[in-house]
Backbone bond lengths (Angstrom), bond angles and torsions (degrees), N, CA, C in turn:
res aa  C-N    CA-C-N  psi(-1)  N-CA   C-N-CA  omega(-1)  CA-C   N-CA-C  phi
1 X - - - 1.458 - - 1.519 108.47 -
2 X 1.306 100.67 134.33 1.999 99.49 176.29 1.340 99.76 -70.71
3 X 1.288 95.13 155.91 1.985 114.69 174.33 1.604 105.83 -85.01
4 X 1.104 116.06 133.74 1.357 141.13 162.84 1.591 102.89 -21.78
5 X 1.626 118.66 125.38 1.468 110.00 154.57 1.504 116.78 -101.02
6 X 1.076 113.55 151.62 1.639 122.93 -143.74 1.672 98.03 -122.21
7 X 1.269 128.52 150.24 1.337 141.58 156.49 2.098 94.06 -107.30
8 X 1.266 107.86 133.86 1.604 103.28 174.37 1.660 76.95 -124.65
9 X 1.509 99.95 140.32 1.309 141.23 146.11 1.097 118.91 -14.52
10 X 1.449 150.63 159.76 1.625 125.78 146.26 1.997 106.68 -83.40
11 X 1.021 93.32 -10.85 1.824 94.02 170.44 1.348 110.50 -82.15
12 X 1.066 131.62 5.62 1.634 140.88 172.71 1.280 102.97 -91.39
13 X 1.220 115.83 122.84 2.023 121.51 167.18 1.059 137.48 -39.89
14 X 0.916 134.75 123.46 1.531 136.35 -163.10 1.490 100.13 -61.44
15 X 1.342 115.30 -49.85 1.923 116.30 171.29 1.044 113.49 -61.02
16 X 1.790 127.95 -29.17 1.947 103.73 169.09 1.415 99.96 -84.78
17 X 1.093 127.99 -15.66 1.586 107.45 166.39 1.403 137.35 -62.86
18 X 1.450 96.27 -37.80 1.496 106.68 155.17 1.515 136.56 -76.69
19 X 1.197 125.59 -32.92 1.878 150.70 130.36 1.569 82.87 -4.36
20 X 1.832 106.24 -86.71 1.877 107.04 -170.00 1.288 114.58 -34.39
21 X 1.336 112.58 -63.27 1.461 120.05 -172.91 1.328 120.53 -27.41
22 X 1.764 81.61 -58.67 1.619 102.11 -177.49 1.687 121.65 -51.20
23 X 1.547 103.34 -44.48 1.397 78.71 169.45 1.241 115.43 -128.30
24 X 1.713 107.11 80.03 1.298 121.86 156.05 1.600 129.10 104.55
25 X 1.943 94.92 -24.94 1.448 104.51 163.86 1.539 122.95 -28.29
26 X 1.390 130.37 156.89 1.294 114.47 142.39 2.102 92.05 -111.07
27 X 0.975 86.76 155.64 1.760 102.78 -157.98 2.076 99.02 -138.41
28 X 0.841 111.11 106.45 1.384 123.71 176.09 1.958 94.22 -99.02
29 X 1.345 112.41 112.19 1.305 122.84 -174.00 1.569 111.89 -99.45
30 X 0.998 136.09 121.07 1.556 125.46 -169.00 1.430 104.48 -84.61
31 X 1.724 130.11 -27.89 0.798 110.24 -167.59 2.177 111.46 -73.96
32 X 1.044 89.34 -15.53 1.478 103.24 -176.59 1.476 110.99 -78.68
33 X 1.303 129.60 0.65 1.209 126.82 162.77 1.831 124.48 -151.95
34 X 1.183 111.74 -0.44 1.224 112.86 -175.27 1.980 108.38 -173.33
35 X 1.255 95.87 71.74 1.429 111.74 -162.62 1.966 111.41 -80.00
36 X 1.375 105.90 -14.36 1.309 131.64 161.34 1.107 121.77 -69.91
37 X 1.291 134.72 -31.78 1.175 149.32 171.26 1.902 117.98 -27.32
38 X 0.987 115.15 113.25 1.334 114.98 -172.55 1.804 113.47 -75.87
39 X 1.078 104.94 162.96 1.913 100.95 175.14 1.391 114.11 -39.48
40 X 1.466 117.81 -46.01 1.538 129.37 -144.38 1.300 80.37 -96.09
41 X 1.649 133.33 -44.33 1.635 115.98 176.05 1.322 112.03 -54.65
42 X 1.163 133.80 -43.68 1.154 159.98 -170.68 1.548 98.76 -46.86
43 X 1.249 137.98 -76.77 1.386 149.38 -167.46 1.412 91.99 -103.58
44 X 1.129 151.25 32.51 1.642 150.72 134.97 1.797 102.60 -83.00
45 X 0.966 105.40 -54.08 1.674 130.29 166.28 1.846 111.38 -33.12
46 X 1.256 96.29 -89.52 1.387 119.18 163.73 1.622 102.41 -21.76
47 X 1.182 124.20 -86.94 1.237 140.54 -179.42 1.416 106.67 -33.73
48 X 1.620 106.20 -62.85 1.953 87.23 -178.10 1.072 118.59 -109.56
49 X 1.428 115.37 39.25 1.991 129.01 142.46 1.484 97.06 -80.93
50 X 1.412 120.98 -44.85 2.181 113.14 -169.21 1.938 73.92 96.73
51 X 1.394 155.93 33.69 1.011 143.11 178.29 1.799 103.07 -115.22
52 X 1.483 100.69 150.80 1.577 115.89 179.44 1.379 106.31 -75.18
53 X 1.273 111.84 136.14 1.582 105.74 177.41 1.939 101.45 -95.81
54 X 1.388 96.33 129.47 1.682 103.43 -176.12 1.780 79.79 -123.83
55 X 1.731 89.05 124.70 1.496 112.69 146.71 1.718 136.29 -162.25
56 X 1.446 118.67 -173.85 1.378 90.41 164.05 1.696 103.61 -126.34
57 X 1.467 106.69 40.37 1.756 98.97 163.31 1.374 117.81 -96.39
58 X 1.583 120.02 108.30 1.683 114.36 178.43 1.477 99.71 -40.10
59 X 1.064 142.62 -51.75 1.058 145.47 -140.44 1.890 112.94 -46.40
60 X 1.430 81.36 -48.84 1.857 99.84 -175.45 1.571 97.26 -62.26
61 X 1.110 130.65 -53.04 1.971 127.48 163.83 1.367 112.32 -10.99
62 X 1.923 94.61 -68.94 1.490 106.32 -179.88 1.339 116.44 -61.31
63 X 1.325 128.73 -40.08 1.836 113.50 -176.99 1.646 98.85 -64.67
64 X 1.482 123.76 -46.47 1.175 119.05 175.42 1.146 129.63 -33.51
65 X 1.339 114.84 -53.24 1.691 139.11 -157.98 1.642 96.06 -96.01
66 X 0.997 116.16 -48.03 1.661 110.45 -169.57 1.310 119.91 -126.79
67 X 1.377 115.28 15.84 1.537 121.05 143.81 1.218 128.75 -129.03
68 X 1.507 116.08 18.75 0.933 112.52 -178.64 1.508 129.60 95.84
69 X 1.185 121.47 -35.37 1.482 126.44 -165.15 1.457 125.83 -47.58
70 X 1.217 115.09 112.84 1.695 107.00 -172.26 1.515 114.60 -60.55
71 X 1.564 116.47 138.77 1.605 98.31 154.75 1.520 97.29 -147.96
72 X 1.030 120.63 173.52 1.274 126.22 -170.01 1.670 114.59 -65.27
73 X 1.366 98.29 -49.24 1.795 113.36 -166.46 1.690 97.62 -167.31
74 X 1.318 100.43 133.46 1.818 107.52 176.74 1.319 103.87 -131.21
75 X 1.196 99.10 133.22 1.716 116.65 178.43 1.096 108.22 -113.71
76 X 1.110 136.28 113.32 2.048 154.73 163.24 1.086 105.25 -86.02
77 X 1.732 119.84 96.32 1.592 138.30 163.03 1.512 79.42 -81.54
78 X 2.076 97.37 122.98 1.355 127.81 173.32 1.178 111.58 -120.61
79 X 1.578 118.34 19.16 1.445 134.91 157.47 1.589 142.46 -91.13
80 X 1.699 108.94 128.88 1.501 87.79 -173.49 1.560 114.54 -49.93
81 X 1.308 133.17 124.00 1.137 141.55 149.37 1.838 119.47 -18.64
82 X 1.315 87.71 -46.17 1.874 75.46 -178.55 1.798 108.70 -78.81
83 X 1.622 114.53 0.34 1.398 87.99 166.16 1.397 111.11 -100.09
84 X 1.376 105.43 67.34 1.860 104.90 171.69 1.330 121.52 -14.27
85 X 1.397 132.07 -62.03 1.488 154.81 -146.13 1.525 83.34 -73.78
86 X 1.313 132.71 -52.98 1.703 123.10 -145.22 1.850 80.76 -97.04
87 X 1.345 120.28 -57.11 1.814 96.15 166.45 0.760 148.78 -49.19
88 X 1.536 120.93 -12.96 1.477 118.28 172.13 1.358 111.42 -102.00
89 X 1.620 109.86 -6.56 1.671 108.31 166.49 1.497 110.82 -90.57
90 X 1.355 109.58 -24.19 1.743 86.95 171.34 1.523 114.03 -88.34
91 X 0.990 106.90 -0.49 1.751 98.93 -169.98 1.833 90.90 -88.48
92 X 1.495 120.29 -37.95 1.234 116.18 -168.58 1.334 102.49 -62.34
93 X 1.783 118.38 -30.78 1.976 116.52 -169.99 1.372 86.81 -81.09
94 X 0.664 112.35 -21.03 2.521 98.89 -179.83 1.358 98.20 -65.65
95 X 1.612 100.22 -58.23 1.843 101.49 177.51 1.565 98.26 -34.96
96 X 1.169 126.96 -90.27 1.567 142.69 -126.04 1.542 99.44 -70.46
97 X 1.540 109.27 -33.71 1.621 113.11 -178.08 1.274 115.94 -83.86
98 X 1.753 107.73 -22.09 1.559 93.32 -175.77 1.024 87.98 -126.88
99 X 1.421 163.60 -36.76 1.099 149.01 -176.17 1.311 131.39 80.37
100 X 1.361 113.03 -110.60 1.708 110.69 -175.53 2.254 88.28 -103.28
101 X 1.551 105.52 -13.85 1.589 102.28 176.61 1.710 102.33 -62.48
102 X 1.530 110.95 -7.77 1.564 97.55 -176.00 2.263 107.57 -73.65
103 X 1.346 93.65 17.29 1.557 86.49 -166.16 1.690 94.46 -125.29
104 X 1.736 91.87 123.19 1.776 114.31 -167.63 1.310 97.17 74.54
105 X 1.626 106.69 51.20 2.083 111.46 146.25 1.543 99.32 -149.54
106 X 1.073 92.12 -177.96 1.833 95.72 -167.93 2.338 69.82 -128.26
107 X 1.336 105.41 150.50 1.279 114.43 -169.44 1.662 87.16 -148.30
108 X 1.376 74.80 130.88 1.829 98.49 162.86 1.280 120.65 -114.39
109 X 1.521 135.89 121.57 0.936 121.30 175.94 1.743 119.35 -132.79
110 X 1.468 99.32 102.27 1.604 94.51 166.27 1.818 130.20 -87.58
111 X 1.201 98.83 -152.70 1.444 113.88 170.03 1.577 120.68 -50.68
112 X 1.382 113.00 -52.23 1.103 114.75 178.15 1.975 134.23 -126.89
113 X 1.369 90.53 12.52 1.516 125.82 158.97 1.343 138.40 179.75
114 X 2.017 116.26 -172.33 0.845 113.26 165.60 0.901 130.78 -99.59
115 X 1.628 131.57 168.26 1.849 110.24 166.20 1.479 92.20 -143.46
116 X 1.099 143.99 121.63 1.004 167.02 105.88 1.866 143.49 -23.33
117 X 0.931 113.06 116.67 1.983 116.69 177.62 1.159 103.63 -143.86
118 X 1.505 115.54 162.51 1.749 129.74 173.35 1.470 95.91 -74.43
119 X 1.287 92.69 136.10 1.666 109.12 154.65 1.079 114.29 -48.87
């Protein structure tokens, strides 16, 4: 099965962006080209790459959930960021458990699970 292509956030780490890369992601990074980019660019984007939106701003949930905004697949890192090591291992078990099912769900992922719904 191909691996998920990803839109990361500019609130996403520059080391799990590279982590993805590393193994094999293709990873479209916003902060690396369009760091201005507003929410609604943000998941307008997402949408016409066919890419998962991975971040950790609730915010993008809410345009999703209560305005409507299409995106393909949203991932909510519900981890402190500075423990890199435990984020890039749960985001990799979301990969492996849900796979390409991570596309048309909104995914939450903390410390000690997932939670999951249809877009």
């Amino acid at each position: 099965m191909a691996e998920p292509c990803w839109l990361a956030d500019e609130c996403v780490t520059v080391s799990l962006v590279r982590e993805l890369r590393g193994a094999g992601h293709d990873v479209l990074y916003v902060a690396e080209f369009a760091a201005s980019l507003s929410d609604v660019e943000v998941i307008v984007l997402a949408s016409r790459e066919g890419r998962l939106l991975l971040t950790a701003d609730k915010d993008l949930g809410e345009l999703v959930f209560r305005r409507g905004q299409a995106v393909p697949g949203l991932i909510l890192l519900r981890i402190d960021p500075e423990n890199g090591p435990l984020v890039r291992k749960r985001l990799l078990e979301a990969v492996d458990k849900l796979g390409q099912g991570l596309f048309g769900r909104y995914v939450v992922i903390d410390e000690v699970r997932f939670r999951s719904r249809p877009l």
